[in-house]
C-alpha positions in Angstrom: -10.9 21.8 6.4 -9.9 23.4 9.5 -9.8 21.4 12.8 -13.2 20.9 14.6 -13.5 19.3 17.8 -16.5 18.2 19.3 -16.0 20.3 23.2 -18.0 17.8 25.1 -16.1 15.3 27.0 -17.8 11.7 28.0 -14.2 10.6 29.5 -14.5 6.6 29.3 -10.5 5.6 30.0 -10.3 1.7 28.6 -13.1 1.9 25.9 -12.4 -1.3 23.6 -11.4 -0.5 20.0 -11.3 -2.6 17.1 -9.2 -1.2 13.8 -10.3 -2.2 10.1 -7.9 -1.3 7.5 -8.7 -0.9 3.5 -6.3 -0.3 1.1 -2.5 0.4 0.7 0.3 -0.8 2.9 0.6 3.0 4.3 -2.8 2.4 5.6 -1.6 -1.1 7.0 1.3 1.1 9.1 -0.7 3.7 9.5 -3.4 1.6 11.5 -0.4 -0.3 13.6 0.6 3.2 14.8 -3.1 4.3 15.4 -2.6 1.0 17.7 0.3 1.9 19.4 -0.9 5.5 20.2 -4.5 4.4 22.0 -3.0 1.7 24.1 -0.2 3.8 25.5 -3.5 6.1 26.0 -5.2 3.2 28.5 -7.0 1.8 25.6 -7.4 -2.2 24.5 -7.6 -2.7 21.2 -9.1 -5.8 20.3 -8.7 -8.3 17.9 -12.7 -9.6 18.6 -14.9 -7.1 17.0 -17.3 -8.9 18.8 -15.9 -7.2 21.5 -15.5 -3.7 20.4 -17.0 0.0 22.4 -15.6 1.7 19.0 -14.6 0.9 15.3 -12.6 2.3 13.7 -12.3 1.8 9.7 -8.9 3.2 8.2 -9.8 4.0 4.6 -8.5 4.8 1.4 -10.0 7.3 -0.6 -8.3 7.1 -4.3 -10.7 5.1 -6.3 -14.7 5.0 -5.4 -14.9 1.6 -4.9 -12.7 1.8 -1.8 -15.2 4.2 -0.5 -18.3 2.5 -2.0 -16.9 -0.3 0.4 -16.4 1.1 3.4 -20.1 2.5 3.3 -21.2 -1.2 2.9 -19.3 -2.5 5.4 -20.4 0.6 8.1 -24.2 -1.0 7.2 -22.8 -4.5 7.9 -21.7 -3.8 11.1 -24.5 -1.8 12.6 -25.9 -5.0 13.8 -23.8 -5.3 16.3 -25.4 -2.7 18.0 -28.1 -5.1 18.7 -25.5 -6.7 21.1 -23.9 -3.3 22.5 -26.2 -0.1 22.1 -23.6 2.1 22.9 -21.0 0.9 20.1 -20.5 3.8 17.8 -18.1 4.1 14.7 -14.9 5.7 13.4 -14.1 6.8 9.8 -10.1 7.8 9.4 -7.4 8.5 6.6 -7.8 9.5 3.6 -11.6 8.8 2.8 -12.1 11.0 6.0 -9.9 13.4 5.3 -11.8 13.5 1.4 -15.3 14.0 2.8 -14.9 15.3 6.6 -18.1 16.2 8.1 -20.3 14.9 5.4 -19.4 11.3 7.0 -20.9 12.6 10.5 -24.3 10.6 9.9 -26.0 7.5 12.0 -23.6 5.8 14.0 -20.5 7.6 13.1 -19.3 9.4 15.2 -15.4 10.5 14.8 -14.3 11.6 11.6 -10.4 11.9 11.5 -8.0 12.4 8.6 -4.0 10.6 8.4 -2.7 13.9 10.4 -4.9 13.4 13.1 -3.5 10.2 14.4 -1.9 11.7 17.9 -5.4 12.7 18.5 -7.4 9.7 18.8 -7.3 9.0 22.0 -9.3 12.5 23.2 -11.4 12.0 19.8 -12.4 8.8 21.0 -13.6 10.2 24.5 -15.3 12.9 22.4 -17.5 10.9 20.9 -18.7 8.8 23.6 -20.8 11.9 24.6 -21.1 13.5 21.0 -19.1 13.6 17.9 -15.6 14.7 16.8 -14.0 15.8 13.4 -10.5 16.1 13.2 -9.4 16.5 9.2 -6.3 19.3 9.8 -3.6 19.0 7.4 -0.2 18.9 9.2 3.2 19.0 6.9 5.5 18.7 9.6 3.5 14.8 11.1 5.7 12.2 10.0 4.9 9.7 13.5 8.3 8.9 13.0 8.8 8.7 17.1 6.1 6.5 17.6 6.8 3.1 18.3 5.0 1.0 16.2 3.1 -2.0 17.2 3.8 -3.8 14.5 0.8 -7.1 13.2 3.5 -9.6 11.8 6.2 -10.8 13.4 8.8 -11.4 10.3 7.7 -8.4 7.4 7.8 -5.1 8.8 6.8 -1.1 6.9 8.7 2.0 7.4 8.1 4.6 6.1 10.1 6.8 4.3 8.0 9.3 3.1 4.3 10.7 3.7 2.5 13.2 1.1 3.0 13.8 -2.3 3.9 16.4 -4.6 3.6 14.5 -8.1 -0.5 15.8 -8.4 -1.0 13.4 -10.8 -4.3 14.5 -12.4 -6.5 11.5 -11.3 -5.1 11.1 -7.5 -6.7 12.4 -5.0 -3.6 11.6 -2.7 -2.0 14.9 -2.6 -5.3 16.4 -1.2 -5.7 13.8 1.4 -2.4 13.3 2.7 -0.4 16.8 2.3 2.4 17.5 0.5 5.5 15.1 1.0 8.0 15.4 3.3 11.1 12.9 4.3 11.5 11.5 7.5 15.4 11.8 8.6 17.4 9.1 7.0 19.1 8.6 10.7 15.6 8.0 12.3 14.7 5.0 9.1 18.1 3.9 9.5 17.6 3.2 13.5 14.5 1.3 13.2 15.6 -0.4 10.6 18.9 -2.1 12.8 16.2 -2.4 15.8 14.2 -4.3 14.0 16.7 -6.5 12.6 18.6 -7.0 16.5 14.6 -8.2 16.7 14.5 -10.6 14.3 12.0 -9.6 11.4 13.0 -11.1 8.3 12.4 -8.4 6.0 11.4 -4.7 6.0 9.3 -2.6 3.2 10.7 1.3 3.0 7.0 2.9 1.9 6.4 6.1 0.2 3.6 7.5 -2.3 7.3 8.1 -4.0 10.2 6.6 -2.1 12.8 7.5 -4.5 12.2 11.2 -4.5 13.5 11.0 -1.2 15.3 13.5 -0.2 17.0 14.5 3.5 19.4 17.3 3.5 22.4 15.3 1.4 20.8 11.8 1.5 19.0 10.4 -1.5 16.9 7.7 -2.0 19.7 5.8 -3.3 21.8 6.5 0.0 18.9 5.5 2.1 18.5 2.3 0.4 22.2 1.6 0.5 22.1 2.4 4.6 19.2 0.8 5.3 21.1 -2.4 3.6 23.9 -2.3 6.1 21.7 -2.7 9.2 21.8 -6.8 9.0 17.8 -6.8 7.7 17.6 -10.2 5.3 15.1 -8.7 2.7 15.0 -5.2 2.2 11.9 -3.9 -0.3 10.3 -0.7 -0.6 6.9 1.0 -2.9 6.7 2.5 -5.2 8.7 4.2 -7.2 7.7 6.9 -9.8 9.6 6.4 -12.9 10.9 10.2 -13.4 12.6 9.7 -9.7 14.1 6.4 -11.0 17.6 6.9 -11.6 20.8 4.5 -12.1 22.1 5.0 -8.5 18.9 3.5 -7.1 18.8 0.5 -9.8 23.0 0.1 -8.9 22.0 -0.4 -4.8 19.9 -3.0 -5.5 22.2 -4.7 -8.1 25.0 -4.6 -6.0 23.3 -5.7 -2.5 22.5 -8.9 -1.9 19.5 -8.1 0.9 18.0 -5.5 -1.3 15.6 -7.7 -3.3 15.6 -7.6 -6.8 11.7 -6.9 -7.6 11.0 -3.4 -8.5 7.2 -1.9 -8.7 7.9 0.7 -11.3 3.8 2.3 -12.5 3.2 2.8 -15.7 -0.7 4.1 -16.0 -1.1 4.2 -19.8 0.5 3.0 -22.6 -0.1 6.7 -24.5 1.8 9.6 -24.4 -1.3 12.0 -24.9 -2.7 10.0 -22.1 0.3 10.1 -19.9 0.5 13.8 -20.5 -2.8 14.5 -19.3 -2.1 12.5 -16.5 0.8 14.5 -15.8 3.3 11.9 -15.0 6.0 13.6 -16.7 7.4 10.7 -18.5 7.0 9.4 -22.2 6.8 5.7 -22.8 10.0 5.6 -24.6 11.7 6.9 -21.3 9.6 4.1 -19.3 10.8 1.3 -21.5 14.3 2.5 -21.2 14.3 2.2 -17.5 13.0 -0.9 -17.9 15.8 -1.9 -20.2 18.3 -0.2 -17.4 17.1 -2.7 -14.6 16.9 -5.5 -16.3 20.4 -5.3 -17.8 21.8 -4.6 -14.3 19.7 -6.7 -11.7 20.2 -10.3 -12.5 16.7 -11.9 -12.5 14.7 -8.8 -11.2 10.7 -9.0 -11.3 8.8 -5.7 -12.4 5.3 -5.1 -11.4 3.3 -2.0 -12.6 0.0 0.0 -11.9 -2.1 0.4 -15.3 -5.5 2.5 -15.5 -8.0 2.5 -17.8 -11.3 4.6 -19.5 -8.9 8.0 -18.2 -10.8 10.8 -20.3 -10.1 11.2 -23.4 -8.1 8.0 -23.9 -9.7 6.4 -27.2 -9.6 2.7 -29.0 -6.3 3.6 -30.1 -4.9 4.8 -26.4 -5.8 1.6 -25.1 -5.0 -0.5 -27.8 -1.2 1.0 -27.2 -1.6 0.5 -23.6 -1.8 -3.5 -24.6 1.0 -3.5 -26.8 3.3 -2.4 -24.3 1.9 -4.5 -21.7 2.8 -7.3 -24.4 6.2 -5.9 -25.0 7.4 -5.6 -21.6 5.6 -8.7 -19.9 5.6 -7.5 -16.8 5.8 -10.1 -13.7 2.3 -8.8 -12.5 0.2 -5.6 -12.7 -2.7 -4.0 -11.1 -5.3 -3.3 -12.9 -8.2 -0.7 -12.4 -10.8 1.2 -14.3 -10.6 5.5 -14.1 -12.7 6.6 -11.1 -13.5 10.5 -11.0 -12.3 11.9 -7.4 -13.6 15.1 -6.9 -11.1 17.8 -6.8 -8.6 16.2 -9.3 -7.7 18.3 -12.3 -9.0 14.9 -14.4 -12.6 15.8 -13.6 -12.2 19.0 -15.6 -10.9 17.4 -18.7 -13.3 16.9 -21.7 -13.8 13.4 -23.2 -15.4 11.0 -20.6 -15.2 7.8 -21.0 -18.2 5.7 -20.4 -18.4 3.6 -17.4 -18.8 0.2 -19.8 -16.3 0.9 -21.9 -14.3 1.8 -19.0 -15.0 -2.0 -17.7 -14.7 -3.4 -21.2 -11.2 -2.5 -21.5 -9.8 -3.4 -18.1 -11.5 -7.0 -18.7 -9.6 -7.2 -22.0 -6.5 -5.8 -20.0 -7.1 -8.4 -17.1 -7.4 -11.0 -19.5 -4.4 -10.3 -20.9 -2.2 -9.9 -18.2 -3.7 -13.1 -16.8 -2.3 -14.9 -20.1 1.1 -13.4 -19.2 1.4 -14.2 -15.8 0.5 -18.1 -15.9 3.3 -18.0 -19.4 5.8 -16.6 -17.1 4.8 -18.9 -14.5 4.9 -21.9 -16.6 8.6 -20.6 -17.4 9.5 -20.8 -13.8 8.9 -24.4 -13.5 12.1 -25.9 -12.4 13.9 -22.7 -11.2 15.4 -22.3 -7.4 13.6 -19.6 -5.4 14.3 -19.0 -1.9 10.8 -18.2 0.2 10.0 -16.3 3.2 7.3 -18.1 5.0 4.3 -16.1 6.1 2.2 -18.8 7.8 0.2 -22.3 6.8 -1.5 -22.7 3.2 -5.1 -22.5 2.7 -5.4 -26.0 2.5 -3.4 -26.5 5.5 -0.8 -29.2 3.6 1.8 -26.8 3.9 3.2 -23.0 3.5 2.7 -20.1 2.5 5.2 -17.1 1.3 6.8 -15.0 -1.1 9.9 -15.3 -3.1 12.7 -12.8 -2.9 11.4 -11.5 -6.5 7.8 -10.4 -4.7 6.1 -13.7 -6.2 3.4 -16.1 -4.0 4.3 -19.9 -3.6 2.9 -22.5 -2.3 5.5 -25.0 -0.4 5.0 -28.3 0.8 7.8 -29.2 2.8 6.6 -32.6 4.4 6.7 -33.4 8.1 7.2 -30.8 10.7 6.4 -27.2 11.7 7.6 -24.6 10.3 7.5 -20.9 11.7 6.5 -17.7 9.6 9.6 -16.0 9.2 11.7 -18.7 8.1 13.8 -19.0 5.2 13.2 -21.6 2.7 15.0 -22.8 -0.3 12.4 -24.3 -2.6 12.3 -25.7 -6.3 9.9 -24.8 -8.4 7.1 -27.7 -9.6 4.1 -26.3 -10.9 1.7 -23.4 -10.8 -1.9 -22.7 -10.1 -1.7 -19.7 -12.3 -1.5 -17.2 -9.8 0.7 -18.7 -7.5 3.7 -20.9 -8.0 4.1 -24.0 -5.9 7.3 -25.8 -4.9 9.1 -28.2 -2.7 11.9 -27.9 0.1 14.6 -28.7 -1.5 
């Protein structure tokens, strides 16, 4: 859609704004630079929505229920308008930038896609006297010179990438977010070393596909190995496409000690028809193989994977080899979701629609599964070493909470004494709730 910009102008400098993100960890950096750009616009943004002129809900608009969400939550919240009459709503990224005007109903009032960011500020002052769209692609906005205001204090995003150029036949991402391009490996590489003469504790390099990464002669893998010379602890980064997986990547994170050795590597189906009509341009024999790669050359790596189910056309027996492999590889943990039709994706073209309950009959039998695996591997774990980065207290407020360097949740009770997120904890491993693990100080 081309830009559209509401012309009236109800100029309100210091108008309270509170940010609600869904979704991916994009999203997550993407509404910590939406921060940074209104407040060095005059604007407070508030941690209270209690206290809130303006909302602003940063969506995701890949699956329905993400949007189905947001729509429930824009209901919630219109009773606060009891409190503050003149409290009006947002609706940015990607479901904005899906549906654009179409959103412009009740109480919302701006309408701004993930290109649109810069622009806040005078969209905001817009709609105090009317409404404002802003859904403009942009394939040069990377953001890469704002200065982010980051949430935590020890795990930090950069990103690496924004768009995507995979069109996958069920993602709408493409659409929403433009086509990719790379930020410059010497801007990643600078915030990367200021962060780390700042003391965060670990750093996530995001892309829709961070290791087709490409700037002028620098690769993914020549990022990474950069990026792991700047004095960061824990170096991640998601997610990785497995036809851009290649050895040099696996050998960085094999051969550097702060690169950590979990790897998100999505799968989607177990088929080859399937995967073909997904167009991910790999077979299951090349997935496995990668598979095999890493886990020959990255002592104790952890691999995670994405897995969707009830795609069209995929039949008893699709699914049934979707299971196997999920039982063959035992992967560390995987998310799970049921086919959701996004309008404007080649898959809504494609004959053989699954129904919607066999659609949730099989990711219940996949959950199920995958559940099984995950407390087994836990159970496994029971007595291992695992060094933890703290994130805060517990839920039960006994003791920590964090993640091993292999991406997994634990639990730690660590006796007397306060102990700050962002520390490093070496911890032996004594039991397991079945999703988390839980240890000791040790």
């Amino acid at each position: 859609m081309d830009r559209q910009v509401s012309e009236q102008r109800g100029i309100t400098p210091g108008k309270a704004v509170y940010i609600e993100t869904y979704g991916c960890q994009m999203n997550k950096l993407d509404s910590e630079n939406v921060r940074a750009i209104l407040e060095e616009d005059g604007f407070a943004v508030v941690t209270d929505i209690g206290l809130a002129d303006v909302i602003l809900l940063n969506t995701c608009g890949v699956r329905e229920h993400a949007e189905e969400r947001v729509r429930g939550r824009i209901n919630e919240l219109h009773a606060l308008r009891t409190v503050n009459p003149d409290l009006f709503f947002g609706v940015i990224g990607c479901m904005a930038q899906r549906l654009g005007d179409r959103l412009l109903t009740g109480d919302v009032r701006i309408v701004a896609g993930p290109d649109s960011y810069r622009r806040l500020p005078y969209l905001v002052r817009c709609a105090c006297a009317g409404r404002a769209v802003d859904t403009g692609l942009d394939t040069s906005e990377t953001y890469q010179d704002i200065r982010t205001l980051r949430l935590s204090t020890c795990s930090a995003w950069i990103a690496v990438t924004r768009g995507c150029d995979n069109y996958c036949s069920y993602c709408i991402v493409p659409y929403v977010r433009g086509r990719e391009r790379s930020i410059p490996a010497g801007s990643i590489v600078a915030e990367a070393r200021r962060l780390a003469d700042s003391g965060w504790r670990e750093i996530t390099l995001l892309g829709q596909n961070v290791n087709s990464y490409r700037d002028g002669t620098v690769d993914f893998a020549g990022l990474l190995r950069r990026v792991s010379e700047t004095g960061i602890p824990w170096i991640r980064f998601l997610t990785s496409h497995p036809k851009d997986l290649t050895r040099d990547i696996v050998r960085v994170m094999a051969e550097r000690d702060n690169v950590c050795p979990h790897l998100h590597l999505p799968l989607q189906s177990g088929s080859d028809r399937i995967l073909a009509a997904m167009n991910r341009k790999y077979t299951v024999g090349s997935y496995l193989r990668l598979i095999d790669m890493v886990r020959e050359m990255v002592d104790g790596v952890s691999i995670t994977t994405d897995l969707l189910f009830g795609f069209p056309g995929e039949s008893d027996e699709d699914f049934r080899e979707t299971l196997g492999i999920m039982e063959t590889v035992r992967f560390d943990f995987a998310f799970l979701y049921r086919y959701s039709e996004r309008a404007g994706t080649k898959a809504c073209t494609l004959a053989g629609s699954v129904p919607e309950q066999t659609r949730i009959e099989r990711l219940k039998k996949a959950i199920a599964l995958q559940t099984s695996i995950n407390y087994q591997k836990n159970r496994e774990r029971i007595g291992s070493r695992a060094v933890v980065l703290v994130t805060g207290p517990s839920k039960d407020g006994r003791g920590w909470f964090g993640f091993s360097e292999t991406g997994f949740p634990v639990v730690v009770y660590a006796g007397s004494g306060n102990i700050a997120a962002g520390s490093f904890l070496k911890v032996r491993i004594e039991s397991t709730t079945g999703a988390s693990l839980v240890g000791a100080v040790v």
